[in-house]
C-alpha positions as CSV (number, residue, x, y, z in Angstrom):
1,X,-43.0,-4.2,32.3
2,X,-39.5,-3.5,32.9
3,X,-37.5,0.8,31.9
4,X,-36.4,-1.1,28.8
5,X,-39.4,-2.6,27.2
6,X,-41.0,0.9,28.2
7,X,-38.6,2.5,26.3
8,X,-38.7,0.5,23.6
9,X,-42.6,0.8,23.7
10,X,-42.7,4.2,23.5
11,X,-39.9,4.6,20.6
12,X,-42.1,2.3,18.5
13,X,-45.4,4.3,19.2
14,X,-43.2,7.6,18.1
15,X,-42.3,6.4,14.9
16,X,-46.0,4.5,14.2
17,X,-47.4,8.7,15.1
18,X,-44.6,10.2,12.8
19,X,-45.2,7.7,9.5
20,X,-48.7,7.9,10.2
21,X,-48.4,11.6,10.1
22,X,-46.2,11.5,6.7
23,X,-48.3,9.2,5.3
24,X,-51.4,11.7,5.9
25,X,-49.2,14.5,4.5
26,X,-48.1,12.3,1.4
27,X,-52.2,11.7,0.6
28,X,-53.5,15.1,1.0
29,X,-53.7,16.2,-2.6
30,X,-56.1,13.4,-3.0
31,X,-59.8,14.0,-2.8
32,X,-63.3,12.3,-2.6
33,X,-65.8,12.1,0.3
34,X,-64.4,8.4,1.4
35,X,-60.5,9.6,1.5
36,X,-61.6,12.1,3.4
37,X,-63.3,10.7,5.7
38,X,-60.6,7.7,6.2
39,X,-58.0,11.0,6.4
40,X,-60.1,12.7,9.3
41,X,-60.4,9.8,11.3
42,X,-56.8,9.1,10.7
43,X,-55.7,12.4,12.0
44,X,-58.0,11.9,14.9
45,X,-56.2,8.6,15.7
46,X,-52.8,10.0,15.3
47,X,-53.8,12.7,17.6
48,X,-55.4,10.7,20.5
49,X,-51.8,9.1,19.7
50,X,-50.0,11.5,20.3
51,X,-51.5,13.0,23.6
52,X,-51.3,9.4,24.9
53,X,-47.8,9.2,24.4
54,X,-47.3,12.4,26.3
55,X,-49.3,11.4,28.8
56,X,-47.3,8.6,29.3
57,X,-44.1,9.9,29.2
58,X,-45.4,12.5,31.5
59,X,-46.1,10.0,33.6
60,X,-43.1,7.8,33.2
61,X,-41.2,11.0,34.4
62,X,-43.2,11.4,37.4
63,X,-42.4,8.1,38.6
64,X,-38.8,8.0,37.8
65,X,-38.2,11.4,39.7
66,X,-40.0,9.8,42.3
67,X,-37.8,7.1,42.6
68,X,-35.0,8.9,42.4
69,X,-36.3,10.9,45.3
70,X,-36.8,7.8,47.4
71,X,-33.8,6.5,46.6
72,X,-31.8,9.8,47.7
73,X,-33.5,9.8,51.1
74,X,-32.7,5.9,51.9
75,X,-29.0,6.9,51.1
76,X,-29.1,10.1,53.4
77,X,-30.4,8.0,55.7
78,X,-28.3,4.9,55.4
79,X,-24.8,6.3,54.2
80,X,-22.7,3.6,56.0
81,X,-25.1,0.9,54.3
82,X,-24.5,2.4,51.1
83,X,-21.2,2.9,51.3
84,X,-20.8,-1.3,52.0
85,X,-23.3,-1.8,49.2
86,X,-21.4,0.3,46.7
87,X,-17.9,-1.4,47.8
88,X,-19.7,-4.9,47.5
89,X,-20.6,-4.3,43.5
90,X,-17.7,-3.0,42.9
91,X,-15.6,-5.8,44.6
92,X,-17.9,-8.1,42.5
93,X,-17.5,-6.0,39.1
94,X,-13.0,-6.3,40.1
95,X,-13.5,-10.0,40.4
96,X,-15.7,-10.5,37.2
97,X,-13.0,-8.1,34.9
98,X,-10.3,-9.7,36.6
99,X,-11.5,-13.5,35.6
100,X,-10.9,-12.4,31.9
C-alpha cells in the first residue's frame, strides 16, 4: 500500500470514529435496555477504533523517521552520487517545463 492510500486510509477511519462518536452523542437521551446495549458496544467499537488508529499512526511515524534516517546516512555517505542524482531530476524536470 503506497504513503497515499495510507493517508487516505487513515483520514477515512478518522472521520468513520468522529461521526460514530456524534452519532452516539446525538442518541444519548434515548433509553431502553436494547439502545443501550447497541450504545455500549458502539462506544466499545469506536474505542478499539480509536486506539488502532493511534497505533497506526504511531507506527506509520516510526517508519517514516526511519526512513528518513536511512536516507540521511546514504547521502552523508554518498554526497557526490547525490549531488549527480539531484542534478539529473532536475535536468529532467528543465526539459519537461521547457517542452511546454
Amino acid at each position: 500500500m503506497d504513503t497515499a492510500n495510507a493517508d487516505k486510509l487513515m483520514h477515512d477511519m478518522r472521520a468513520v470514529v468522529i461521526d460514530a462518536e456524534e452519532l452516539l452523542k446525538a442518541t444519548a437521551a434515548q433509553t431502553g435496555d436494547r439502545i443501550e446495549k447497541i450504545r455500549a458496544k458502539a462506544e466499545g467499537s469506536v474505542r478499539a477504533a480509536r486506539e488502532q488508529l493511534l497505533a497506526a499512526g504511531e507506527k506509520f511515524e516510526t517508519s517514516a523517521k526511519a526512513a528518513a534516517h536511512d536516507v540521511n546516512d546514504q547521502v552523508h555517505k554518498h554526497p557526490w552520487a547525490t549531488a549527480g542524482v539531484a542534478a539529473g531530476i532536475g535536468l529532467l524536470v528543465g526539459l519537461l517545463i521547457g517542452r511546454r
